[in-house]
N, CA, C, O and CB atoms as a CASP TS submission, in Angstrom:
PFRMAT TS
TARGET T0000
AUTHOR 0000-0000-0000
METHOD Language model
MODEL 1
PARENT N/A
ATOM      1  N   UNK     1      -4.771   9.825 -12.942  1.00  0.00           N
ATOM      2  CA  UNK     1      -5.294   9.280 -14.173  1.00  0.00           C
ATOM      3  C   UNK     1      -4.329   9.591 -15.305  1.00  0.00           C
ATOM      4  O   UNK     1      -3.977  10.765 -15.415  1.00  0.00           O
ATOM      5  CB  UNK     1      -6.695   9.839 -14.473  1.00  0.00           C
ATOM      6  N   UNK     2      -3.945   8.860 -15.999  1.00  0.00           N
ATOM      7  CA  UNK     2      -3.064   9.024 -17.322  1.00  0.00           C
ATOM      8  C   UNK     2      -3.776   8.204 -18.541  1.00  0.00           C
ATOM      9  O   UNK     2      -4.025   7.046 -18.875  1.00  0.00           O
ATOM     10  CB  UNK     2      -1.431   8.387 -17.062  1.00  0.00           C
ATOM     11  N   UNK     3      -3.948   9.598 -19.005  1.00  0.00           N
ATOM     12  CA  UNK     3      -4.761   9.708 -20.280  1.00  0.00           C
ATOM     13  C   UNK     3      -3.353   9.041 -21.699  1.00  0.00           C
ATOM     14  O   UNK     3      -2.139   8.986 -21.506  1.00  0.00           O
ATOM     15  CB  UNK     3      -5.399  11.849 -20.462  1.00  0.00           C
ATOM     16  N   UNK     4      -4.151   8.618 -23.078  1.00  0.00           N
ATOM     17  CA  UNK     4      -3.315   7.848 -23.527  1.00  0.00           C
ATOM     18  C   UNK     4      -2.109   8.672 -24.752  1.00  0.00           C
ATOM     19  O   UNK     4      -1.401   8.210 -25.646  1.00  0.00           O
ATOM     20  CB  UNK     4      -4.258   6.685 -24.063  1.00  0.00           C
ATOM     21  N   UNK     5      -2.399  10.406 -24.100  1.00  0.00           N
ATOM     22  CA  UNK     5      -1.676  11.189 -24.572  1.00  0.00           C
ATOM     23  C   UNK     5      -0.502  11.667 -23.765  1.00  0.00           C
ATOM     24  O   UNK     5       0.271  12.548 -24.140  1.00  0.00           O
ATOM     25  CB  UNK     5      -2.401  12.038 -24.943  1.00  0.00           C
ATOM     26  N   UNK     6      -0.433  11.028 -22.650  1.00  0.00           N
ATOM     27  CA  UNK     6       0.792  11.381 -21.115  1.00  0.00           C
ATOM     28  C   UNK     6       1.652   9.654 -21.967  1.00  0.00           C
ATOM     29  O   UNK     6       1.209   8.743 -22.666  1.00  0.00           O
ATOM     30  CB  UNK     6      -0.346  11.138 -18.373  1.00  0.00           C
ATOM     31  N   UNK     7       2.939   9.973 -21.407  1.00  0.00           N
ATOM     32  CA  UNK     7       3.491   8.920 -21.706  1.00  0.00           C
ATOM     33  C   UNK     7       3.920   8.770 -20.330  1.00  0.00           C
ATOM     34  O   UNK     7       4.269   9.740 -19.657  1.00  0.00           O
ATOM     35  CB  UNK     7       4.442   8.921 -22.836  1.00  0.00           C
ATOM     36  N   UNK     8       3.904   7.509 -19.867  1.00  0.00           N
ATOM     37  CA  UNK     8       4.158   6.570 -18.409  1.00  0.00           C
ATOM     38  C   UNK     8       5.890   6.760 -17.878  1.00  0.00           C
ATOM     39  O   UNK     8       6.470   6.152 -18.778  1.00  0.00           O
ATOM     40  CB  UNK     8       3.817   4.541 -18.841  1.00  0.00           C
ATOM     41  N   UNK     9       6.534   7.061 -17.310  1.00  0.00           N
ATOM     42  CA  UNK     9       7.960   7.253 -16.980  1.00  0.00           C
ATOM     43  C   UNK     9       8.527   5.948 -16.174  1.00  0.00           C
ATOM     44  O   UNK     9       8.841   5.987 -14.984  1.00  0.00           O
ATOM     45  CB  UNK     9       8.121   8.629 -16.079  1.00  0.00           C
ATOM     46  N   UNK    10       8.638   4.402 -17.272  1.00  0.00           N
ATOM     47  CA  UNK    10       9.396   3.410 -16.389  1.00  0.00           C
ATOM     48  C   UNK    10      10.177   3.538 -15.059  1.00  0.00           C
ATOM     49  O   UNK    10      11.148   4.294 -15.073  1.00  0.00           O
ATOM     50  CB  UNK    10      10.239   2.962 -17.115  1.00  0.00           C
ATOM     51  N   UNK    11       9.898   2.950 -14.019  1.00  0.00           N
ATOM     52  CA  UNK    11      10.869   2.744 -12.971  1.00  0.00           C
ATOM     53  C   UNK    11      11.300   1.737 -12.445  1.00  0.00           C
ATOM     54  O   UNK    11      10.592   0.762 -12.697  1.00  0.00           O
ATOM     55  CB  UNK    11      10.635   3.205 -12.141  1.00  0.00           C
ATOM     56  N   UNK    12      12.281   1.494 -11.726  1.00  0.00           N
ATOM     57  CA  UNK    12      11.999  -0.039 -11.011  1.00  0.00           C
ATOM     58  C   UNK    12      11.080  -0.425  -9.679  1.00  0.00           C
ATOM     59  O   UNK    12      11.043  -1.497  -9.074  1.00  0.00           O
ATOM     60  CB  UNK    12      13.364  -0.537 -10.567  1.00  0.00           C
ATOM     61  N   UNK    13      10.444   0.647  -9.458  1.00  0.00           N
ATOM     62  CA  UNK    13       9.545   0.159  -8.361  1.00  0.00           C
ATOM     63  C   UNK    13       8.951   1.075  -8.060  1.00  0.00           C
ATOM     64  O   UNK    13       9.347   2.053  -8.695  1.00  0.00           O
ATOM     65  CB  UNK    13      10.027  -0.391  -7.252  1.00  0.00           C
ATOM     66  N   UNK    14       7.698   1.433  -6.996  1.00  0.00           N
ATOM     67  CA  UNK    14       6.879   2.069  -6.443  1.00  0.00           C
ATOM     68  C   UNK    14       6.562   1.998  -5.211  1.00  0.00           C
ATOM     69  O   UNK    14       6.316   0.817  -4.969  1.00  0.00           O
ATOM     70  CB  UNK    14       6.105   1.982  -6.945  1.00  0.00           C
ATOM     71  N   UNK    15       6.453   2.552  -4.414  1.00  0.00           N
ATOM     72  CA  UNK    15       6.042   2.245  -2.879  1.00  0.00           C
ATOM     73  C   UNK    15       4.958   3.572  -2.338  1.00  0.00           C
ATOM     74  O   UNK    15       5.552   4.605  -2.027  1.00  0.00           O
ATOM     75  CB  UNK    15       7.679   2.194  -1.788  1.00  0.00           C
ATOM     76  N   UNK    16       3.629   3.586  -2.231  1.00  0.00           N
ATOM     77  CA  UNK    16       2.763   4.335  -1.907  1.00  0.00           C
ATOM     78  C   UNK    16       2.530   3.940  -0.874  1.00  0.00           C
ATOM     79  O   UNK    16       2.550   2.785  -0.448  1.00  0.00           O
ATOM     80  CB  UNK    16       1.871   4.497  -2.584  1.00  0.00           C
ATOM     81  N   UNK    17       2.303   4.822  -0.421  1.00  0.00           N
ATOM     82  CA  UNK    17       1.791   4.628   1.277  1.00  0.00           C
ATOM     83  C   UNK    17       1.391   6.343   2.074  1.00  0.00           C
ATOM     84  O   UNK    17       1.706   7.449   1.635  1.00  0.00           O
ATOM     85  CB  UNK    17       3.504   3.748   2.368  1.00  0.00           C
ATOM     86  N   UNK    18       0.648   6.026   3.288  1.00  0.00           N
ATOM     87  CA  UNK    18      -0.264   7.163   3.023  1.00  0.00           C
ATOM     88  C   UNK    18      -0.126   7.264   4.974  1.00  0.00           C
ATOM     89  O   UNK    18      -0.491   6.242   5.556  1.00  0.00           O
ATOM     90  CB  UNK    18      -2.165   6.739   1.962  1.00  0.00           C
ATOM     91  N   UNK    19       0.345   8.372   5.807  1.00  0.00           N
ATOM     92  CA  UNK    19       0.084   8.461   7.561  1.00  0.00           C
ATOM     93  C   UNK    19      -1.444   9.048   7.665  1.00  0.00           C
ATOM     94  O   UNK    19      -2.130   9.954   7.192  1.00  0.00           O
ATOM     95  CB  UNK    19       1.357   9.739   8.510  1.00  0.00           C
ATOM     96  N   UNK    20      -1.563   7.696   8.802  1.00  0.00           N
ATOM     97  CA  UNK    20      -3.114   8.046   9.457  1.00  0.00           C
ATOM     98  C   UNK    20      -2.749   8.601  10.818  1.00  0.00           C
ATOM     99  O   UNK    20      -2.262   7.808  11.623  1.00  0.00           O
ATOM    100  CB  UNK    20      -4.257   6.576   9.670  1.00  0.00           C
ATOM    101  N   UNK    21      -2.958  10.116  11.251  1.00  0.00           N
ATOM    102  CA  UNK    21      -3.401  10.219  11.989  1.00  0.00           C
ATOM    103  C   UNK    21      -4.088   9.767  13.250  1.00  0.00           C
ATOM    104  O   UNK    21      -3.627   9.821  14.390  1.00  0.00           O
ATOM    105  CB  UNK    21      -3.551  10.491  11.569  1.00  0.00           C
ATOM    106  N   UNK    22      -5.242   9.319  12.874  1.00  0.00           N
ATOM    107  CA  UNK    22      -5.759   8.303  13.627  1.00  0.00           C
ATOM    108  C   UNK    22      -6.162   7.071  13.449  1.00  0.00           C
ATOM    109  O   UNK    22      -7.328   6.772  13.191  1.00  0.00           O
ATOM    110  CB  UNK    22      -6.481   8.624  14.018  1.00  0.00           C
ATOM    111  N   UNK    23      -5.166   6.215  13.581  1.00  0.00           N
ATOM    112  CA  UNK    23      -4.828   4.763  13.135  1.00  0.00           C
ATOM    113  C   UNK    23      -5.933   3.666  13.603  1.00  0.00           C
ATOM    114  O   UNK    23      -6.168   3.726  14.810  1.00  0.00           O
ATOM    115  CB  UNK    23      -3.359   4.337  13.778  1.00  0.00           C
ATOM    116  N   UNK    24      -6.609   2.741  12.934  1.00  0.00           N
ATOM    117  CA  UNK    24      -7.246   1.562  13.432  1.00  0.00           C
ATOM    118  C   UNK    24      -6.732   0.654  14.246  1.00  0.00           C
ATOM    119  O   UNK    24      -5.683   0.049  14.025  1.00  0.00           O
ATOM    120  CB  UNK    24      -7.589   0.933  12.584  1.00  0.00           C
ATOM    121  N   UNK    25      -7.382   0.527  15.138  1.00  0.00           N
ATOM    122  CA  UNK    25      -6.532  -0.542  16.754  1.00  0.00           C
ATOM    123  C   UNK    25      -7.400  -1.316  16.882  1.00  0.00           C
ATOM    124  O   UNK    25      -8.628  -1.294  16.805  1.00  0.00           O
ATOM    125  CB  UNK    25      -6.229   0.151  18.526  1.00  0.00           C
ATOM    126  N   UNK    26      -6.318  -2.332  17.181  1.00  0.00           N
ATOM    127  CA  UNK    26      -6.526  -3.926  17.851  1.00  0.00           C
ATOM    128  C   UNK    26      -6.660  -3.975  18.974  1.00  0.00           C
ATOM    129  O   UNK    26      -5.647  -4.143  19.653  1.00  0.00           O
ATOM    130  CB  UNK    26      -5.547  -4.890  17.742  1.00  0.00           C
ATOM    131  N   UNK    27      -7.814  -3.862  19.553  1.00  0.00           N
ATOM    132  CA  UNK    27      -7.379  -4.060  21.514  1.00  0.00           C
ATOM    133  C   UNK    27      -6.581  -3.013  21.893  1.00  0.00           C
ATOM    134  O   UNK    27      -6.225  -2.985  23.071  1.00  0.00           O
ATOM    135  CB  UNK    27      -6.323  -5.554  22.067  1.00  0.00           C
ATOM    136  N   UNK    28      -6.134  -1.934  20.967  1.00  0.00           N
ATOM    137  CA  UNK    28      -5.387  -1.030  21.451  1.00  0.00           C
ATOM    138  C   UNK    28      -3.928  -0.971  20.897  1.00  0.00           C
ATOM    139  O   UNK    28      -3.114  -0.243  21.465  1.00  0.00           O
ATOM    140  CB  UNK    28      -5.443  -1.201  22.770  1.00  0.00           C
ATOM    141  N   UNK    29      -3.542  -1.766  19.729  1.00  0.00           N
ATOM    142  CA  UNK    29      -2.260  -1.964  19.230  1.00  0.00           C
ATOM    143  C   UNK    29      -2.402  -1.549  18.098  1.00  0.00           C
ATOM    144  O   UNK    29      -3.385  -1.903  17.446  1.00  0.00           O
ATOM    145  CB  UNK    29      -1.707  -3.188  19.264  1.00  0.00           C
ATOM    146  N   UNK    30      -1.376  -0.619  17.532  1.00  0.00           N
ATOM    147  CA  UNK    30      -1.115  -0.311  16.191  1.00  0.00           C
ATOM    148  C   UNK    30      -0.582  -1.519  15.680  1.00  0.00           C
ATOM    149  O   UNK    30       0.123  -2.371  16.221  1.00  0.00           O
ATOM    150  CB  UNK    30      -0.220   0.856  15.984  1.00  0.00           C
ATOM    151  N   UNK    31      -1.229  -1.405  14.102  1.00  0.00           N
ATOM    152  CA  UNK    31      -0.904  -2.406  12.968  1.00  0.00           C
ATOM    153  C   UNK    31      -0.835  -2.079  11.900  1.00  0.00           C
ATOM    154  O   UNK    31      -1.617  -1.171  11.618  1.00  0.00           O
ATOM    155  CB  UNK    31      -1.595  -3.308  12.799  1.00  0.00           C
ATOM    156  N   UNK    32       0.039  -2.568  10.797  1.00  0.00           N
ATOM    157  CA  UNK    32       0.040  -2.070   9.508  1.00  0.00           C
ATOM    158  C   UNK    32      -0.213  -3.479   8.371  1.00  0.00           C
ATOM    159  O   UNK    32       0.277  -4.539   8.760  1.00  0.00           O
ATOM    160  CB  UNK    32       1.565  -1.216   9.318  1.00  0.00           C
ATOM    161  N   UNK    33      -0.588  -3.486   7.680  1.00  0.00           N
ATOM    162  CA  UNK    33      -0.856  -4.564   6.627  1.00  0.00           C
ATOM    163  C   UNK    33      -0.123  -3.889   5.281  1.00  0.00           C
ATOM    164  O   UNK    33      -0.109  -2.670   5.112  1.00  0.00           O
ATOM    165  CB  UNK    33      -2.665  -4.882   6.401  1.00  0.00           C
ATOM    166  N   UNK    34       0.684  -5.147   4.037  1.00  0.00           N
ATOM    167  CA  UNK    34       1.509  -4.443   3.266  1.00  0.00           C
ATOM    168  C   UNK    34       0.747  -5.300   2.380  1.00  0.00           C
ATOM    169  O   UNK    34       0.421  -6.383   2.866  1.00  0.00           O
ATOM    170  CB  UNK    34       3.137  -4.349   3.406  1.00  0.00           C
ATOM    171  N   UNK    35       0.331  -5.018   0.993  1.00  0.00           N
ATOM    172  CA  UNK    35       0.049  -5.509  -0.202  1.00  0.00           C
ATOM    173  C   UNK    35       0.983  -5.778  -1.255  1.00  0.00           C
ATOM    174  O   UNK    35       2.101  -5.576  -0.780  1.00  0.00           O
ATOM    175  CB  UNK    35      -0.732  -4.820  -0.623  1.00  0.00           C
ATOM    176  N   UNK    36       1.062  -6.091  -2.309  1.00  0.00           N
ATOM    177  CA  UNK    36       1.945  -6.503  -3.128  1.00  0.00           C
ATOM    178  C   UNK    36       1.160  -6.371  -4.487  1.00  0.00           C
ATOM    179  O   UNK    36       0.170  -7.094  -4.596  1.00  0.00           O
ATOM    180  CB  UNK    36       2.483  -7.884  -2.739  1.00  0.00           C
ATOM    181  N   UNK    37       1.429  -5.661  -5.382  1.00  0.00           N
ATOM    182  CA  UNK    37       0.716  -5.415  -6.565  1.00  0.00           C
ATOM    183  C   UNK    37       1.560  -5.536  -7.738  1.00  0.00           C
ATOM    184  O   UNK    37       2.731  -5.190  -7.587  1.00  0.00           O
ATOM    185  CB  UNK    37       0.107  -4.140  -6.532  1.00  0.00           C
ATOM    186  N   UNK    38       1.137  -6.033  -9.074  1.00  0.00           N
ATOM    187  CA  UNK    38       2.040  -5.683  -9.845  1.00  0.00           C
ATOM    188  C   UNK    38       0.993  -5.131 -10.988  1.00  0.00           C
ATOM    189  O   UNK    38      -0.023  -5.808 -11.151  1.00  0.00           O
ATOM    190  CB  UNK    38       3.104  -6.856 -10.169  1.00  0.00           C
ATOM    191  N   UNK    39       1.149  -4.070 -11.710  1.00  0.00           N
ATOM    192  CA  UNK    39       0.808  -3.710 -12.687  1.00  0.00           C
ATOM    193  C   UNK    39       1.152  -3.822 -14.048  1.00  0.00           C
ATOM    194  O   UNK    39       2.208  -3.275 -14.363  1.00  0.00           O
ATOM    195  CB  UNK    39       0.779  -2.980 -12.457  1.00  0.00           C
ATOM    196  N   UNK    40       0.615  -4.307 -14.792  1.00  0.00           N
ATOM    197  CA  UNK    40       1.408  -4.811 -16.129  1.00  0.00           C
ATOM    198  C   UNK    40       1.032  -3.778 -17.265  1.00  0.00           C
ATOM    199  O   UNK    40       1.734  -3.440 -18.218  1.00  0.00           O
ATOM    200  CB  UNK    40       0.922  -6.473 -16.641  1.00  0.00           C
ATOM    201  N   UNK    41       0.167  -3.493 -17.042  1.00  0.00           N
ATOM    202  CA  UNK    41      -0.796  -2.598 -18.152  1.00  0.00           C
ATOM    203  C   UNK    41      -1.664  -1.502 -17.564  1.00  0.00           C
ATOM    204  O   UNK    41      -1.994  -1.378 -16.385  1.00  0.00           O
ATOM    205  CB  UNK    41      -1.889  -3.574 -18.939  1.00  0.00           C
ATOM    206  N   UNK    42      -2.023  -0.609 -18.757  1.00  0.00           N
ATOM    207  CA  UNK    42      -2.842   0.485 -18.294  1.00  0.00           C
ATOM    208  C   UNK    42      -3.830  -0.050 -19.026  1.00  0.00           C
ATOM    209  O   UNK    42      -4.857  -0.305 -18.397  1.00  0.00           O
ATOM    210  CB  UNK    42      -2.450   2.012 -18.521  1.00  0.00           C
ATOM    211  N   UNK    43      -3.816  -0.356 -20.459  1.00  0.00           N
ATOM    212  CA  UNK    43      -4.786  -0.104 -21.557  1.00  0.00           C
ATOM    213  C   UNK    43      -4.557  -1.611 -22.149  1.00  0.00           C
ATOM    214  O   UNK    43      -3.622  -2.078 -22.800  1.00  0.00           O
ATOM    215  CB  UNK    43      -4.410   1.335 -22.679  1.00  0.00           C
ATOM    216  N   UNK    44      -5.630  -2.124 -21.728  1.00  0.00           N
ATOM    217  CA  UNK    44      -6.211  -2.467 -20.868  1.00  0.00           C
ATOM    218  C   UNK    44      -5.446  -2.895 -19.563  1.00  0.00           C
ATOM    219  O   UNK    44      -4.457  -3.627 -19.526  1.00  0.00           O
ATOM    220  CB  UNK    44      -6.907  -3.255 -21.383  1.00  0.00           C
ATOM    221  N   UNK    45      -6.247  -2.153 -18.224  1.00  0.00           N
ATOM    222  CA  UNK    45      -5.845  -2.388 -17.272  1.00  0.00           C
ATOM    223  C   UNK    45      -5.712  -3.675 -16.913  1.00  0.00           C
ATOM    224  O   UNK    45      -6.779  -4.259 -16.721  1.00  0.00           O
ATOM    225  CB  UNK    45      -6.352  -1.816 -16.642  1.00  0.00           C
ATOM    226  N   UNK    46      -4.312  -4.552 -16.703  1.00  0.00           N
ATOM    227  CA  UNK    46      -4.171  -5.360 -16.013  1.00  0.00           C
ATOM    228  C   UNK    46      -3.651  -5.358 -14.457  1.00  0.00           C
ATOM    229  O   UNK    46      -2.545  -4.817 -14.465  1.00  0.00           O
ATOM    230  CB  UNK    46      -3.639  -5.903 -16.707  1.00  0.00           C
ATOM    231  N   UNK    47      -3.981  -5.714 -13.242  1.00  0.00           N
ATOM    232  CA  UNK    47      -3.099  -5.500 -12.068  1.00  0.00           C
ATOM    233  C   UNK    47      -3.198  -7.035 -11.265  1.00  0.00           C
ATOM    234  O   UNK    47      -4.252  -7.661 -11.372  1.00  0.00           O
ATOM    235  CB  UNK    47      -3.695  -4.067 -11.058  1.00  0.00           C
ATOM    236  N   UNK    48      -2.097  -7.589 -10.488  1.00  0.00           N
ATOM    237  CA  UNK    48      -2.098  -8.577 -10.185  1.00  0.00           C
ATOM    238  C   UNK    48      -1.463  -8.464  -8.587  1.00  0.00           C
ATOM    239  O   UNK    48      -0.494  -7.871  -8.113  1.00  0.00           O
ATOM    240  CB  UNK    48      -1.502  -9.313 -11.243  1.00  0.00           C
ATOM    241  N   UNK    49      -2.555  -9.373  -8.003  1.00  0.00           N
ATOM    242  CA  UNK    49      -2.546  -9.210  -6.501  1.00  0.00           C
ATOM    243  C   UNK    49      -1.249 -10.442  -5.827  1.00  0.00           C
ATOM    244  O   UNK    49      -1.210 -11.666  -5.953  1.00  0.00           O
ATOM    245  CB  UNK    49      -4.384  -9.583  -5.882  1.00  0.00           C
ATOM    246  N   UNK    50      -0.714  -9.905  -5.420  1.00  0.00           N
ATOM    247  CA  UNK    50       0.292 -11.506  -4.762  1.00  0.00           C
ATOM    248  C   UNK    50      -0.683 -12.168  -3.912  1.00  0.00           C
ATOM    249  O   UNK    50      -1.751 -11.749  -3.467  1.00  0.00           O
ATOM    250  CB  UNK    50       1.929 -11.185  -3.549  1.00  0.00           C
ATOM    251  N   UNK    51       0.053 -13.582  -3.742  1.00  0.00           N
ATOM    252  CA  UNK    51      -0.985 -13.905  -2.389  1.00  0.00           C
ATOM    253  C   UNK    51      -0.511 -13.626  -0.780  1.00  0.00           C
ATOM    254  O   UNK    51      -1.146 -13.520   0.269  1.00  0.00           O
ATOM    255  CB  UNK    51      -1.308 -15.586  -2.411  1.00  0.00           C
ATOM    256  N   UNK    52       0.864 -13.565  -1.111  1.00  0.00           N
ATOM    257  CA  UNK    52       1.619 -13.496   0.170  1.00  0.00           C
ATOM    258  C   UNK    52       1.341 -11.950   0.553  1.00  0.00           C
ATOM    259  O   UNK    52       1.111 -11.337  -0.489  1.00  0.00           O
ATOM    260  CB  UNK    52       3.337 -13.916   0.000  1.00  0.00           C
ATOM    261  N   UNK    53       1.300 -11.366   1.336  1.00  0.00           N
ATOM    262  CA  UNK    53       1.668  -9.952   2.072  1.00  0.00           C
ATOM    263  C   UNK    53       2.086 -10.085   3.419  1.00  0.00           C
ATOM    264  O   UNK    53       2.356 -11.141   3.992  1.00  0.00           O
ATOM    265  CB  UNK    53       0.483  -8.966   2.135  1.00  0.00           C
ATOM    266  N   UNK    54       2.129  -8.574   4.029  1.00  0.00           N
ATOM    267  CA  UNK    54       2.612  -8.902   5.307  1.00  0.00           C
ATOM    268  C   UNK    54       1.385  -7.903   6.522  1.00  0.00           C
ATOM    269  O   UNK    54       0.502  -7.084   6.266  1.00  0.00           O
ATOM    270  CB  UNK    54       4.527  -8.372   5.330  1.00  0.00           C
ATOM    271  N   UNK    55       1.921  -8.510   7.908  1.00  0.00           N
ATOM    272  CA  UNK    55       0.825  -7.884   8.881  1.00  0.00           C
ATOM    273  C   UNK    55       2.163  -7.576   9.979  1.00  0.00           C
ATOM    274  O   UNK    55       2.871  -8.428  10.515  1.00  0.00           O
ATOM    275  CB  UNK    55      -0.746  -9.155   9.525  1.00  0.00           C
ATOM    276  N   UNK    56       2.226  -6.478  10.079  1.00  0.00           N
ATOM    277  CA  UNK    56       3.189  -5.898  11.418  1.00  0.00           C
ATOM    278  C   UNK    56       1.849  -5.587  12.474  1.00  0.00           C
ATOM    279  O   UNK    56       0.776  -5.083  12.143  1.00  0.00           O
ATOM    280  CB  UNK    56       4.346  -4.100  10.980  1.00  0.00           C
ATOM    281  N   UNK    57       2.315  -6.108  14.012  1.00  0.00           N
ATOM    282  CA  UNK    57       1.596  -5.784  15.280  1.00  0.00           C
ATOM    283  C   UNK    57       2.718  -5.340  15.839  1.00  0.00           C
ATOM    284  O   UNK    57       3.841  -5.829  15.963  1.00  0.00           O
ATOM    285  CB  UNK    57       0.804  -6.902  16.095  1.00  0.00           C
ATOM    286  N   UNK    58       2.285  -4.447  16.119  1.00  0.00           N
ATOM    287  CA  UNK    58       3.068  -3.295  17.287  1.00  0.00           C
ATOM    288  C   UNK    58       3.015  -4.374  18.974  1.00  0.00           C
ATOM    289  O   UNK    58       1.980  -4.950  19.309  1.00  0.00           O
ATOM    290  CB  UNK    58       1.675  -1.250  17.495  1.00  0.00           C
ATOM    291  N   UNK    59       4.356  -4.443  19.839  1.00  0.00           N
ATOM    292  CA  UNK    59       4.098  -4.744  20.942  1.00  0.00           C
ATOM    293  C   UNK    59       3.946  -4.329  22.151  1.00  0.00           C
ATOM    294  O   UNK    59       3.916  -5.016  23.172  1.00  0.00           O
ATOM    295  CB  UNK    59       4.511  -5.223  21.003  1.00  0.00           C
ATOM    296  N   UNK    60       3.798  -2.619  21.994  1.00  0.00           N
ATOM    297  CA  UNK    60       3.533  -1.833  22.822  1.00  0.00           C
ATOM    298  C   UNK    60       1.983  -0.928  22.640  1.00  0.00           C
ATOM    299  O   UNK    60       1.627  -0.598  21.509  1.00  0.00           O
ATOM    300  CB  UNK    60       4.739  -1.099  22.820  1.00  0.00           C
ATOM    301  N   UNK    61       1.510  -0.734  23.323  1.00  0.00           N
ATOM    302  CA  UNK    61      -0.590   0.302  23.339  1.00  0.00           C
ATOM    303  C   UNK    61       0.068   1.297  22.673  1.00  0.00           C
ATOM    304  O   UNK    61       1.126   1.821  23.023  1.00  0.00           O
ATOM    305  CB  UNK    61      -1.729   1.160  25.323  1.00  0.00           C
ATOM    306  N   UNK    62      -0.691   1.583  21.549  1.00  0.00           N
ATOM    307  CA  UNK    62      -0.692   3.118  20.545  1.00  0.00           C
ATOM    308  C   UNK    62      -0.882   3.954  22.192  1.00  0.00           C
ATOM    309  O   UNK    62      -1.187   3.567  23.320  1.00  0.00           O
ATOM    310  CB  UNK    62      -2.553   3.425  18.914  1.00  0.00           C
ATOM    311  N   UNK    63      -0.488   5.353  21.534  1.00  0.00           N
ATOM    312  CA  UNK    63      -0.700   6.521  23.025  1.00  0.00           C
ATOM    313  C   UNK    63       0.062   7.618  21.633  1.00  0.00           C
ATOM    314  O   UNK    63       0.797   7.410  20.668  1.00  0.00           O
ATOM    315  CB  UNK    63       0.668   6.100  25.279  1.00  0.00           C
ATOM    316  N   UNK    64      -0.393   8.409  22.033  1.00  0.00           N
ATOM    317  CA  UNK    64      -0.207   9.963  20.994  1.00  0.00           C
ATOM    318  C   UNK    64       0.950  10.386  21.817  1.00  0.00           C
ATOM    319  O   UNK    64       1.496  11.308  21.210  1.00  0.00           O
ATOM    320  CB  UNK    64      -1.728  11.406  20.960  1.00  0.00           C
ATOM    321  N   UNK    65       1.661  10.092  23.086  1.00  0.00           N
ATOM    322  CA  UNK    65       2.467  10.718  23.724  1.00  0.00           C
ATOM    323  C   UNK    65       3.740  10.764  23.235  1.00  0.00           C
ATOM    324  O   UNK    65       4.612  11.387  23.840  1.00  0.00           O
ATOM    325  CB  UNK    65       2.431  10.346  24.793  1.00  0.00           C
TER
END
């Protein structure tokens, strides 16, 4: 949360992303889905969704091995 006494540190980009442990499966295939966001504003919050993203399928069965 950034309160309107923190000042914001411009960058050219961001990439969050977060490891699951124990990942959601397809029939047994790891997958990842990528979003696309752009944020323009805090105050008032503006954020804008792309329409395009992406879907990676794994072509080998998840296995912890």
């Amino acid at each position: 949360m950034i309160s309107k006494s923190q000042k914001v540190v411009k960058k050219k980009g961001n990439l969050i992303s977060e490891y699951v442990s124990n990942p959601h499966l397809i029939d047994g295939y790891k997958y990842d889905l990528r979003l696309y966001v752009l944020v323009t504003s805090l105050n008032p919050l503006k954020i804008y969704l792309f329409k395009e993203g992406l879907c990676r399928l794994c072509t080998a069965k998840y296995s912890t091995k």
